[in-house]
mmCIF file of the N, C-alpha and C atoms, coordinates in Angstrom:
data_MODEL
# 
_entry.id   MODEL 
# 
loop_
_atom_site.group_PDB 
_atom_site.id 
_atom_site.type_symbol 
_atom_site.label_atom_id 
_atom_site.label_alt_id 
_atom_site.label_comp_id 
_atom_site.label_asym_id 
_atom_site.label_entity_id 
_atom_site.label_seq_id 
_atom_site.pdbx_PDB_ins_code 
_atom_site.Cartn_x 
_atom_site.Cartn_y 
_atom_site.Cartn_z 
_atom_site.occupancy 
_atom_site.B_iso_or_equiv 
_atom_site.pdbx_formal_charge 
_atom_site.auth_seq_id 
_atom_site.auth_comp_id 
_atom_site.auth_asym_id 
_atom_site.auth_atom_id 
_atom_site.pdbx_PDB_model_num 
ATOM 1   N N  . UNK A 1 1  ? 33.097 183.773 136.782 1.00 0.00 ? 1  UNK A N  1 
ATOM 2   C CA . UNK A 1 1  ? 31.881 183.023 136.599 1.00 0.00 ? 1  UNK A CA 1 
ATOM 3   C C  . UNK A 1 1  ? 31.103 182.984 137.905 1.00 0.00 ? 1  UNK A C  1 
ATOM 4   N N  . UNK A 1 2  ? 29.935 182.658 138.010 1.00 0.00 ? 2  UNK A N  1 
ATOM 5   C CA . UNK A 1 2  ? 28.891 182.941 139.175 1.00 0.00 ? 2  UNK A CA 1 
ATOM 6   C C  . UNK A 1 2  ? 28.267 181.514 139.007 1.00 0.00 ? 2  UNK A C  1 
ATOM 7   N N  . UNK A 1 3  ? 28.160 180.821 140.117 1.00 0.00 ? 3  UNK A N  1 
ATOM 8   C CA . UNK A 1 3  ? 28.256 179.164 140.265 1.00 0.00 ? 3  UNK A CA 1 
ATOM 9   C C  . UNK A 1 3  ? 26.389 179.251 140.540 1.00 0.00 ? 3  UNK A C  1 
ATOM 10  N N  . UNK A 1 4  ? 26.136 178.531 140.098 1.00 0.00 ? 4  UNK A N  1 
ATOM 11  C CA . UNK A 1 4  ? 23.870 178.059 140.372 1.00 0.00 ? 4  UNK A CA 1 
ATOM 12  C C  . UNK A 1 4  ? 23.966 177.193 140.473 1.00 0.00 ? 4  UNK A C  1 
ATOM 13  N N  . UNK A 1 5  ? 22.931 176.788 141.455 1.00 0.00 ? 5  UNK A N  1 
ATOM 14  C CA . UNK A 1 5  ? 22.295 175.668 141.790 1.00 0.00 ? 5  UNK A CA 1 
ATOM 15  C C  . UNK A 1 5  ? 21.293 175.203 141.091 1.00 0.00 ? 5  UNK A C  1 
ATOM 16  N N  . UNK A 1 6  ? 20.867 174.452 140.616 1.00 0.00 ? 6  UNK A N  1 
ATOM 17  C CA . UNK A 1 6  ? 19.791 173.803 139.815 1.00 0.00 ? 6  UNK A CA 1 
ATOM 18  C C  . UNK A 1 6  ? 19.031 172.744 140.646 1.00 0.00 ? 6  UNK A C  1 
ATOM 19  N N  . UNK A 1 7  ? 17.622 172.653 139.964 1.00 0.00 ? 7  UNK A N  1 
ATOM 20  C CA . UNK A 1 7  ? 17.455 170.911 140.320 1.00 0.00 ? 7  UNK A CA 1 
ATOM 21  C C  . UNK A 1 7  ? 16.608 170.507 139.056 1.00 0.00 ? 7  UNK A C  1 
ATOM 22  N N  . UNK A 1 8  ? 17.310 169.372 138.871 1.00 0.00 ? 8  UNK A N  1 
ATOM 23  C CA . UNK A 1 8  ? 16.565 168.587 137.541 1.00 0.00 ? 8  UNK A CA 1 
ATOM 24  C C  . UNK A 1 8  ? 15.531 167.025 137.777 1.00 0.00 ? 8  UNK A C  1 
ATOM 25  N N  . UNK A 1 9  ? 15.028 166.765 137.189 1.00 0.00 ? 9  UNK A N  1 
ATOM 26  C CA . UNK A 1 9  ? 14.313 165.805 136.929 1.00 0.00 ? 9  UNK A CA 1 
ATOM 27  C C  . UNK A 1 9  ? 15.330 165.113 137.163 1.00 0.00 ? 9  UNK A C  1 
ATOM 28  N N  . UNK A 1 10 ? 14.827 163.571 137.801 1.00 0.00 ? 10 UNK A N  1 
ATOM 29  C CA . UNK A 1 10 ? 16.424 162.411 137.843 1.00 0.00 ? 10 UNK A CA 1 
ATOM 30  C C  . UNK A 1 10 ? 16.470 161.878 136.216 1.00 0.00 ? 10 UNK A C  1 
ATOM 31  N N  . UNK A 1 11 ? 15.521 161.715 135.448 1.00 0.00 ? 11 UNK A N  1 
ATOM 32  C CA . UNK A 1 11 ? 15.727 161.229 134.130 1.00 0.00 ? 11 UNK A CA 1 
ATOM 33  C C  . UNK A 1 11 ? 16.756 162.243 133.638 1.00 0.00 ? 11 UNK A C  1 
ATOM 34  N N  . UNK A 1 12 ? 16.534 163.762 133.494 1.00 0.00 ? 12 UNK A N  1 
ATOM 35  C CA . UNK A 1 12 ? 17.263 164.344 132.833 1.00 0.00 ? 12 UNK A CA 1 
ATOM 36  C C  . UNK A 1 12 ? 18.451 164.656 133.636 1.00 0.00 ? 12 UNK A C  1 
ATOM 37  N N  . UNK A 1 13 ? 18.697 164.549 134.381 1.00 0.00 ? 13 UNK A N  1 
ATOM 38  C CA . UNK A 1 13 ? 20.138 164.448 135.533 1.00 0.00 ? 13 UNK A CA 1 
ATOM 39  C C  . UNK A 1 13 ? 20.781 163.060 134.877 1.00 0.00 ? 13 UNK A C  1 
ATOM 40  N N  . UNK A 1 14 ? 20.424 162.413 134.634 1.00 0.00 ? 14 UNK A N  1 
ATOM 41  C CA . UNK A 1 14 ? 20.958 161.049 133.893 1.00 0.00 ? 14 UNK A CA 1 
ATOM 42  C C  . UNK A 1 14 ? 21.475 161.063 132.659 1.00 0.00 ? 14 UNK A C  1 
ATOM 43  N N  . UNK A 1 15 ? 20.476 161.622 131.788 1.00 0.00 ? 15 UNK A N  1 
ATOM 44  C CA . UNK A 1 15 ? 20.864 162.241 130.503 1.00 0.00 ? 15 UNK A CA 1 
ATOM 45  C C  . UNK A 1 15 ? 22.324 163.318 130.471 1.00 0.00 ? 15 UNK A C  1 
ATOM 46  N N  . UNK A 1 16 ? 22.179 163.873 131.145 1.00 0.00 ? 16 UNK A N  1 
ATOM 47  C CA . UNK A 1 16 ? 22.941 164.915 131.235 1.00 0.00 ? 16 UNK A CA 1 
ATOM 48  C C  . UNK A 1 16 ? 24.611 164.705 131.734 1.00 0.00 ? 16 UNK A C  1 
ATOM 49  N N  . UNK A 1 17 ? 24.360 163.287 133.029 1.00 0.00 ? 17 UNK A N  1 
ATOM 50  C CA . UNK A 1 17 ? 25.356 162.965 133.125 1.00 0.00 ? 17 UNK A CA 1 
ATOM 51  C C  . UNK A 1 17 ? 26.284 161.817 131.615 1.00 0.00 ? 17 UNK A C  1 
ATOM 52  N N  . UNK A 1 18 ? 25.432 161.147 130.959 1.00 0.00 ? 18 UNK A N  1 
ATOM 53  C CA . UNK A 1 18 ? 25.435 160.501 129.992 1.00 0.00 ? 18 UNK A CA 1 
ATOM 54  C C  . UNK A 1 18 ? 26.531 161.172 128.837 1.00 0.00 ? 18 UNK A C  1 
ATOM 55  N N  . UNK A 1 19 ? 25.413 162.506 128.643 1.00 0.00 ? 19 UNK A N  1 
ATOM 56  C CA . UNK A 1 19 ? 25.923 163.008 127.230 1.00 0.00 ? 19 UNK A CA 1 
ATOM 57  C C  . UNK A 1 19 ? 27.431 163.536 127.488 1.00 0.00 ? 19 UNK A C  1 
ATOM 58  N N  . UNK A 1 20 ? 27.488 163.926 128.786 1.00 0.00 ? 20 UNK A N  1 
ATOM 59  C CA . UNK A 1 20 ? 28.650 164.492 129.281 1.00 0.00 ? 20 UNK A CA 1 
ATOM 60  C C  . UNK A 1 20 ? 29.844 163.792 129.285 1.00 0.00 ? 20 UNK A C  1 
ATOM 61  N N  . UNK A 1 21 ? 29.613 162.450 130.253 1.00 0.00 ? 21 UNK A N  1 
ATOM 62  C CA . UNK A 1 21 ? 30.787 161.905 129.631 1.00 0.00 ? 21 UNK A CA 1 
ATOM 63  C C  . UNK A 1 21 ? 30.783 161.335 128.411 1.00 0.00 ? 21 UNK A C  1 
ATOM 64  N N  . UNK A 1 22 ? 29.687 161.398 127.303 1.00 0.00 ? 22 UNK A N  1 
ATOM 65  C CA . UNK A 1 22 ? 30.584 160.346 126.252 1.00 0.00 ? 22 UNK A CA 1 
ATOM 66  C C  . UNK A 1 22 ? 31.634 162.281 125.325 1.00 0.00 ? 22 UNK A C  1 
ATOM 67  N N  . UNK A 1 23 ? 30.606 163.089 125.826 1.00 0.00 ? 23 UNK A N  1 
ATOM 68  C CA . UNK A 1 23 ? 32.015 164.001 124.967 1.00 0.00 ? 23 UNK A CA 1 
ATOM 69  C C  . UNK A 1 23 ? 32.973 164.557 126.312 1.00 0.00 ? 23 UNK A C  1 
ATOM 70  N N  . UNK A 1 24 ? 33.506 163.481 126.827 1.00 0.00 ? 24 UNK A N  1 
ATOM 71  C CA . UNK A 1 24 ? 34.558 163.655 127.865 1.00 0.00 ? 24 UNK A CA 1 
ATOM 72  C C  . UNK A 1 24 ? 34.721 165.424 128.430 1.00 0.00 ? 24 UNK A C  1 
ATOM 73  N N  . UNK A 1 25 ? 33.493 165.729 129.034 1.00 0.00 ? 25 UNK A N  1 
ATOM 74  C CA . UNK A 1 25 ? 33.512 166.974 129.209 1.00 0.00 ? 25 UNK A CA 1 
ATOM 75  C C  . UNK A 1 25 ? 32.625 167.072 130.776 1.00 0.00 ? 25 UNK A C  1 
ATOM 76  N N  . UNK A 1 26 ? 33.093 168.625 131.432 1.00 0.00 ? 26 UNK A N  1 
ATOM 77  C CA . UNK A 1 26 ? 32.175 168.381 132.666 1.00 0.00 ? 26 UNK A CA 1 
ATOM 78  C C  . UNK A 1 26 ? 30.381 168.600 132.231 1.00 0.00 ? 26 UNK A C  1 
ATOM 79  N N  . UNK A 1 27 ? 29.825 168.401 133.199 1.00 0.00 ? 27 UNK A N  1 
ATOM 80  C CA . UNK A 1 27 ? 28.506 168.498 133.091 1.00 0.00 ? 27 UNK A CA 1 
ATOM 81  C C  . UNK A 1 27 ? 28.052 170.097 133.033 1.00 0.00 ? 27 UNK A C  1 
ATOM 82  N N  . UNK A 1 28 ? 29.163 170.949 134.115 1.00 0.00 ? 28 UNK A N  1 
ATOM 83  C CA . UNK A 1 28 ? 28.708 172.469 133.839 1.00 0.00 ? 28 UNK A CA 1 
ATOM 84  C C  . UNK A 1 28 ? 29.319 173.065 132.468 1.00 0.00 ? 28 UNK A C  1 
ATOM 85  N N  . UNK A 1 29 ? 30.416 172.383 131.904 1.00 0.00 ? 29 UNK A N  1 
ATOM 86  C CA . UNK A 1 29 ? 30.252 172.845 130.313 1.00 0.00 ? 29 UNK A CA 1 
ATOM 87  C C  . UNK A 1 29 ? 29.317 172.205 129.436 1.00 0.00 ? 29 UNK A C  1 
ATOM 88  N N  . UNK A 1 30 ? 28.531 171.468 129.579 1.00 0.00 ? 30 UNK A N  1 
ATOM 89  C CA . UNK A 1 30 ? 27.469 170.967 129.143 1.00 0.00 ? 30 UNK A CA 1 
ATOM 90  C C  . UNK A 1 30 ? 26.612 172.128 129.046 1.00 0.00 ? 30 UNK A C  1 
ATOM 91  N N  . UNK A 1 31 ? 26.466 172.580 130.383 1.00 0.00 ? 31 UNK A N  1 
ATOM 92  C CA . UNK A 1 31 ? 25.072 173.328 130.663 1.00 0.00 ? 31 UNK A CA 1 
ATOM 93  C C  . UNK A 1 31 ? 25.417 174.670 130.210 1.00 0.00 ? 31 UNK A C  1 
ATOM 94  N N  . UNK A 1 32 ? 26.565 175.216 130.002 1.00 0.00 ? 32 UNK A N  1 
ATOM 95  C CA . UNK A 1 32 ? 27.085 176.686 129.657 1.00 0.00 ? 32 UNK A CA 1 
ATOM 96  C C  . UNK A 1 32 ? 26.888 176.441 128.215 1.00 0.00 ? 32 UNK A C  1 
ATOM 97  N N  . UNK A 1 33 ? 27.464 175.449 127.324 1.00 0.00 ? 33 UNK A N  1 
ATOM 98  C CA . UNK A 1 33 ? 27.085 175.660 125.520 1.00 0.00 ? 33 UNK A CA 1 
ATOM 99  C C  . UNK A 1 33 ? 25.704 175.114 125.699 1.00 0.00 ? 33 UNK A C  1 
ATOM 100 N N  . UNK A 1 34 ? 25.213 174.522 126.181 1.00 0.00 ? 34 UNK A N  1 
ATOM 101 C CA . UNK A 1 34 ? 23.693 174.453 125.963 1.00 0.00 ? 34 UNK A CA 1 
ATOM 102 C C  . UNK A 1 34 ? 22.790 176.030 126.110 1.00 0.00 ? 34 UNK A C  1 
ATOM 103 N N  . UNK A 1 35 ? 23.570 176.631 127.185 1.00 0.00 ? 35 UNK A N  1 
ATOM 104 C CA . UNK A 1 35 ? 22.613 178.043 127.346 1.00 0.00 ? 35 UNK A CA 1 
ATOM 105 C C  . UNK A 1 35 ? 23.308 178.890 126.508 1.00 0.00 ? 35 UNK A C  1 
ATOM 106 N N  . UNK A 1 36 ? 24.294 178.856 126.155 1.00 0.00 ? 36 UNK A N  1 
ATOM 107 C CA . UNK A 1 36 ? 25.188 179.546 125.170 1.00 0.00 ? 36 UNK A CA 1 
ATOM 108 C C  . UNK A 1 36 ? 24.049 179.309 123.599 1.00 0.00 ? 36 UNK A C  1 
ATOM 109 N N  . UNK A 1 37 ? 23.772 178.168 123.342 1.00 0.00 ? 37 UNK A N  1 
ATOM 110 C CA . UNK A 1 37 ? 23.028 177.878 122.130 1.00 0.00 ? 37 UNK A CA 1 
ATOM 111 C C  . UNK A 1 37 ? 21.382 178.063 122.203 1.00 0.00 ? 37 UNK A C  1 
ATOM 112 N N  . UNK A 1 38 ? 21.058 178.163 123.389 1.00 0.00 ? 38 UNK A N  1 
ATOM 113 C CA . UNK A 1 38 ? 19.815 178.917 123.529 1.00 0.00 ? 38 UNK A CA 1 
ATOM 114 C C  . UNK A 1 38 ? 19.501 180.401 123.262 1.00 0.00 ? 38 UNK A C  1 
ATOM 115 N N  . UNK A 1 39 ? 20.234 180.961 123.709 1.00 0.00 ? 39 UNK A N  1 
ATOM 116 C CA . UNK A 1 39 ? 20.791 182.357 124.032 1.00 0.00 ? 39 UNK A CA 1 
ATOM 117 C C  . UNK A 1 39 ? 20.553 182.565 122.477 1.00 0.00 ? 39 UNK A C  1 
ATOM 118 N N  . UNK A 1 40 ? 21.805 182.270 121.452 1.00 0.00 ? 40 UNK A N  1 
ATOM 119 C CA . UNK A 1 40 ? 21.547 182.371 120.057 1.00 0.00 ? 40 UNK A CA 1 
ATOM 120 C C  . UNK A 1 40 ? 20.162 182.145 119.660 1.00 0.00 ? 40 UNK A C  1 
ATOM 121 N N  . UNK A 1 41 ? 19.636 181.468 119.997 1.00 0.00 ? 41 UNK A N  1 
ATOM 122 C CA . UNK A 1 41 ? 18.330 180.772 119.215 1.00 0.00 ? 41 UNK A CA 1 
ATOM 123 C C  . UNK A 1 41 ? 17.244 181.818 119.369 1.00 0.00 ? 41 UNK A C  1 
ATOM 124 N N  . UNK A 1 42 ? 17.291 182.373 121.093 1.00 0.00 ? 42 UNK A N  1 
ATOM 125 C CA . UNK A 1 42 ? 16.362 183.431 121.337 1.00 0.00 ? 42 UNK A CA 1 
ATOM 126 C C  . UNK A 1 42 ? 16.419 184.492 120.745 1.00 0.00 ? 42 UNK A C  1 
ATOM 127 N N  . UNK A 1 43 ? 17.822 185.037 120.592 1.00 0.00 ? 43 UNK A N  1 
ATOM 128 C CA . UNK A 1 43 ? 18.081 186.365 120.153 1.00 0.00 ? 43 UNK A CA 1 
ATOM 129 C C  . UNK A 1 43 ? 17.812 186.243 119.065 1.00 0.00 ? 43 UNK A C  1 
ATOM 130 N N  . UNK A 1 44 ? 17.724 185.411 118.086 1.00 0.00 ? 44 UNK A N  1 
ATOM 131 C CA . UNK A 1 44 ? 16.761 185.161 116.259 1.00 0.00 ? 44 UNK A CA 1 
ATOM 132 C C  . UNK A 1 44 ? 15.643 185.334 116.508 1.00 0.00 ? 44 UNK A C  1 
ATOM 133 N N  . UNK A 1 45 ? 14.719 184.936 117.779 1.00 0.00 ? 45 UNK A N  1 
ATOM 134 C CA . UNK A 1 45 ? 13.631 184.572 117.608 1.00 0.00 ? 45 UNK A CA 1 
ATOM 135 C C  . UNK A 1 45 ? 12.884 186.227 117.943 1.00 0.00 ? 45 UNK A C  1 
ATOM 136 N N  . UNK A 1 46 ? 13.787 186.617 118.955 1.00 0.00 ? 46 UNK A N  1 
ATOM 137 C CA . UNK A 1 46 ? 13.552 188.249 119.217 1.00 0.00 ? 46 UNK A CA 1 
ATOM 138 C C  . UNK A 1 46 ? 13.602 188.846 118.092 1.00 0.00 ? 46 UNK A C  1 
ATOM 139 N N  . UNK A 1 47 ? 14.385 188.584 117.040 1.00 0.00 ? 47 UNK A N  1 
ATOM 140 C CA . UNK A 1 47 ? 14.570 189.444 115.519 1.00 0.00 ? 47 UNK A CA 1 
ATOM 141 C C  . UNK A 1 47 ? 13.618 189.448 114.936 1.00 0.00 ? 47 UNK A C  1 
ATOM 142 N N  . UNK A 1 48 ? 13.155 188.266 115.025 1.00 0.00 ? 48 UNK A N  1 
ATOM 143 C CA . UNK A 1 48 ? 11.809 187.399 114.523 1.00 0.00 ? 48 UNK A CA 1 
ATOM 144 C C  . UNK A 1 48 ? 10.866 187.929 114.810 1.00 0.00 ? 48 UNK A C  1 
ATOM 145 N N  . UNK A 1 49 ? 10.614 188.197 115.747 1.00 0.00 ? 49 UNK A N  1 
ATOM 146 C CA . UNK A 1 49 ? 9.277  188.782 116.503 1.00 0.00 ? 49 UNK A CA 1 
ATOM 147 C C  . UNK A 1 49 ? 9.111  189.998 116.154 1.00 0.00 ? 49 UNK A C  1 
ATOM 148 N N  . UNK A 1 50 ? 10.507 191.178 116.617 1.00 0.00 ? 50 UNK A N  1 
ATOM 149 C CA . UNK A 1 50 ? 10.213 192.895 116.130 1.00 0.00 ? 50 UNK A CA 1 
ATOM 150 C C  . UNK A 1 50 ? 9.710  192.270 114.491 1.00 0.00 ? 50 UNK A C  1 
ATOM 151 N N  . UNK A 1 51 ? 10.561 191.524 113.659 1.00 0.00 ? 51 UNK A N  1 
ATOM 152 C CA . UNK A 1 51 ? 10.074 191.704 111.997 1.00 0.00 ? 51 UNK A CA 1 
ATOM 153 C C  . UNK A 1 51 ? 8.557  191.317 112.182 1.00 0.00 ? 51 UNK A C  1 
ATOM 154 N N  . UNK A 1 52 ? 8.059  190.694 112.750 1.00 0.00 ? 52 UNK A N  1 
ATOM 155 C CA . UNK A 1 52 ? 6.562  190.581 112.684 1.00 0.00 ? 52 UNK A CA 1 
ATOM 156 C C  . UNK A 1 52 ? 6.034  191.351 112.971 1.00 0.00 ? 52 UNK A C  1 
ATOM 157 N N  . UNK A 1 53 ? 6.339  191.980 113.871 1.00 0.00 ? 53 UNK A N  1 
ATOM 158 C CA . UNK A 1 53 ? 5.524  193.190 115.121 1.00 0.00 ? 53 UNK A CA 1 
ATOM 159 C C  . UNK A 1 53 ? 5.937  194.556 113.924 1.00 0.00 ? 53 UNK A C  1 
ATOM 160 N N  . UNK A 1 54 ? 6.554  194.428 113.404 1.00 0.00 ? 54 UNK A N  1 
ATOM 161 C CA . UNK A 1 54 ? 6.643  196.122 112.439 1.00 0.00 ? 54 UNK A CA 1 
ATOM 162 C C  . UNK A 1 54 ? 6.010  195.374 110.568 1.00 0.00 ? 54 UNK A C  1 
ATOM 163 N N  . UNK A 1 55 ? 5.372  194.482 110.725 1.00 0.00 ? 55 UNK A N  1 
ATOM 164 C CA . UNK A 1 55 ? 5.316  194.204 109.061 1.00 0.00 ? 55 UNK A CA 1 
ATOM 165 C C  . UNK A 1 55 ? 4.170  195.008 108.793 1.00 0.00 ? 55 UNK A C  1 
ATOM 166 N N  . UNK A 1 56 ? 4.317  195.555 107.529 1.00 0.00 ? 56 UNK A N  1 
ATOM 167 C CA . UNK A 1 56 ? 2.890  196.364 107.383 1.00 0.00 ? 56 UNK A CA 1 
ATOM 168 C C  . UNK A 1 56 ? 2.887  197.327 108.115 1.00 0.00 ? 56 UNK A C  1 
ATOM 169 N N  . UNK A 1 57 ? 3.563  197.965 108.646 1.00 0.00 ? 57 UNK A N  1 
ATOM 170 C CA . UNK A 1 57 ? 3.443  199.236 109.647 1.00 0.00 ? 57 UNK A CA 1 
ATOM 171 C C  . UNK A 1 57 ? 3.223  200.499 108.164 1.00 0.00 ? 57 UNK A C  1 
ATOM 172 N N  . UNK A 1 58 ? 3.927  200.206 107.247 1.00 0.00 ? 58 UNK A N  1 
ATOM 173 C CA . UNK A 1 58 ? 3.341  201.361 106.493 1.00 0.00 ? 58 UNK A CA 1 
ATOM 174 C C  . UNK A 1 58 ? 1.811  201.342 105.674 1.00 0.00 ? 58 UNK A C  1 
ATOM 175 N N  . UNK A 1 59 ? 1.499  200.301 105.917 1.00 0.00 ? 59 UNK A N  1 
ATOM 176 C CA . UNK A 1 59 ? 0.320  199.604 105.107 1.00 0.00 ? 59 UNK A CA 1 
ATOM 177 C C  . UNK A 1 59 ? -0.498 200.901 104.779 1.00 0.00 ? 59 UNK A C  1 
ATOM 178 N N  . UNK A 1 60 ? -1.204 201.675 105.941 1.00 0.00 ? 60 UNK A N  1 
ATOM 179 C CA . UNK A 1 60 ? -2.501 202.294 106.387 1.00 0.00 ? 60 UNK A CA 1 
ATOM 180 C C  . UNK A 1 60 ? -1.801 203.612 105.802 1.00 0.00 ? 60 UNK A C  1 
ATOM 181 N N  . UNK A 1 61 ? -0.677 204.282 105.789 1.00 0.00 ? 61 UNK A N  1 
ATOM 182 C CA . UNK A 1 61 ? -0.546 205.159 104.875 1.00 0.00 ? 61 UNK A CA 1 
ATOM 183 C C  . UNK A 1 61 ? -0.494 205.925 103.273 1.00 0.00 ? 61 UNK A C  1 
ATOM 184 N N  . UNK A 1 62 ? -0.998 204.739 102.902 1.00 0.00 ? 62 UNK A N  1 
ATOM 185 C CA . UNK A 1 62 ? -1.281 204.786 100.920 1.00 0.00 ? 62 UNK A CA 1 
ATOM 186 C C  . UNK A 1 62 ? 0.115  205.243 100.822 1.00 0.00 ? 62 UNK A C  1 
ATOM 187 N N  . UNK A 1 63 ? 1.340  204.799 101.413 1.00 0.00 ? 63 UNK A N  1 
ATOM 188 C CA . UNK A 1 63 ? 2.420  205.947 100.536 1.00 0.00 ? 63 UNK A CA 1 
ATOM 189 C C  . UNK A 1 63 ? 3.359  204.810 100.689 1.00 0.00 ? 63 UNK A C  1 
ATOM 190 N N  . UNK A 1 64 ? 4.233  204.760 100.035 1.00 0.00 ? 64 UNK A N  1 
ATOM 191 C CA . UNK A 1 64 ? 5.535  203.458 100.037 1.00 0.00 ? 64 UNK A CA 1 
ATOM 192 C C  . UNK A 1 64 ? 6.205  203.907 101.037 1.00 0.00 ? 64 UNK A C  1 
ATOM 193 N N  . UNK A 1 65 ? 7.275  203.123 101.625 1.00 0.00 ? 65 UNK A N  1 
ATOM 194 C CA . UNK A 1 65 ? 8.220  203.727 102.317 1.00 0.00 ? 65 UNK A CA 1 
ATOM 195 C C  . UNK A 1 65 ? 9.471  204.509 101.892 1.00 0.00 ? 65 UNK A C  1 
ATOM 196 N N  . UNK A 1 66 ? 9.893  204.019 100.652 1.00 0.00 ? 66 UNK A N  1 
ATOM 197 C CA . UNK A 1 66 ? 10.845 204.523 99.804  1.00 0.00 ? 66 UNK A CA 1 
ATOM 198 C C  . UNK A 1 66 ? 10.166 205.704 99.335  1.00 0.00 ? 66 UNK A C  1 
ATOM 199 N N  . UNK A 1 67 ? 8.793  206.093 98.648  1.00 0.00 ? 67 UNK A N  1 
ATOM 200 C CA . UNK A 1 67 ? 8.484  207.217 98.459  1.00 0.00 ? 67 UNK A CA 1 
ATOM 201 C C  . UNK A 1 67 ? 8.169  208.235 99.841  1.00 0.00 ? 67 UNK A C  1 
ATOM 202 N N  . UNK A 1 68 ? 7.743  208.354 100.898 1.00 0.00 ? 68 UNK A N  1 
ATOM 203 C CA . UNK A 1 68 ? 7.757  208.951 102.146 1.00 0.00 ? 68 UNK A CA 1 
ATOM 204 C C  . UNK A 1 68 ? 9.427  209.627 102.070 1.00 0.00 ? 68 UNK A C  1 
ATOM 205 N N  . UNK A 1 69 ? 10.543 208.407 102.036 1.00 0.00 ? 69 UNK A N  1 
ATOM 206 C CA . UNK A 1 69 ? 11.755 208.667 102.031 1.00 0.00 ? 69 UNK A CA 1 
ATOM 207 C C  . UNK A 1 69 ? 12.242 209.904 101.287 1.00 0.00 ? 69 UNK A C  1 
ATOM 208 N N  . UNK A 1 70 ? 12.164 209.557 100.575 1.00 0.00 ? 70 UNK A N  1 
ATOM 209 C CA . UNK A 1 70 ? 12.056 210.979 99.185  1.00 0.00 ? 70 UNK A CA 1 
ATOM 210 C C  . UNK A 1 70 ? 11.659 211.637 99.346  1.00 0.00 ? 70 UNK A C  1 
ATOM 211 N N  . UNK A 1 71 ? 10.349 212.270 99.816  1.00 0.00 ? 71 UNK A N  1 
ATOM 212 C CA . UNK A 1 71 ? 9.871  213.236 100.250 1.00 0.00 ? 71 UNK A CA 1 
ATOM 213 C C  . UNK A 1 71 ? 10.523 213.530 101.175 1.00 0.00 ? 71 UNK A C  1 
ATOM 214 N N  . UNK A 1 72 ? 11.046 213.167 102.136 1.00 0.00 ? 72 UNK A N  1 
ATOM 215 C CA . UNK A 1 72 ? 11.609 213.856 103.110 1.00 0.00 ? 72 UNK A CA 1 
ATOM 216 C C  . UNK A 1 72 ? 12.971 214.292 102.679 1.00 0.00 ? 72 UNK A C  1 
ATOM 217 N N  . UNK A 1 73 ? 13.381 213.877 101.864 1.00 0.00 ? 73 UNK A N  1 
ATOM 218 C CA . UNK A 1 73 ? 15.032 214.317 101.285 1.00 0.00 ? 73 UNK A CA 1 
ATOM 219 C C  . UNK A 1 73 ? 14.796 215.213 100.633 1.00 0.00 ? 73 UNK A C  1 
ATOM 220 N N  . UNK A 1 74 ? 13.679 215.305 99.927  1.00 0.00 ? 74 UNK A N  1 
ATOM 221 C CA . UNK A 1 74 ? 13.625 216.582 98.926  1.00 0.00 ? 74 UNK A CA 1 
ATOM 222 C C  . UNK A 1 74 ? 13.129 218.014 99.990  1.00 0.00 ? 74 UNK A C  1 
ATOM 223 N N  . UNK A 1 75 ? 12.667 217.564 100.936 1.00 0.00 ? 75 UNK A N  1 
ATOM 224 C CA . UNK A 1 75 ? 12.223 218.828 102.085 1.00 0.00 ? 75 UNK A CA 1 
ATOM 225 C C  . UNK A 1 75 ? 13.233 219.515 102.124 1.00 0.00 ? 75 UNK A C  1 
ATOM 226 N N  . UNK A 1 76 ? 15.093 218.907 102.188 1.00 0.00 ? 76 UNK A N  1 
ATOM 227 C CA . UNK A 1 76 ? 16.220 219.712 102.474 1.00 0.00 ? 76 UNK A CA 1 
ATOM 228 C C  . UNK A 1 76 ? 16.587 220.742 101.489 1.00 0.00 ? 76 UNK A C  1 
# 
């Protein structure tokens, strides 16, 4: 593991010490499943984004994608 330095707001340095001990845990496993559950959240949101960024990409070709498909299988 590779140790960081942070600096937080004192409210949320409070919080943080708070939530920590009531689930009897250190504060840097706090901060590792917290970025651990970010991490997840982003990598959806990245999924999220290419599916937006490609919707309709066949739109402007009058041709389905499943039919394009076919055509190209029948080329063999």
């Amino acid at each position: 593991m590779v140790r960081t330095l942070i600096s937080l707001e004192e409210k949320d340095k409070r919080w943080l010490d708070s939530y920590s001990r009531r689930r009897h845990q250190s504060i840097a496993e706090t901060v590792r499943q917290a970025i651990h559950v970010y991490r997840e959240r982003s990598d959806i949101d990245e999924k999220s984004d290419l599916l937006n960024l490609t919707a309709g990409l066949w739109r402007d070709r009058g041709v389905e994608g499943l039919e394009y498909i076919d055509g190209l299988r029948n080329e063999w």
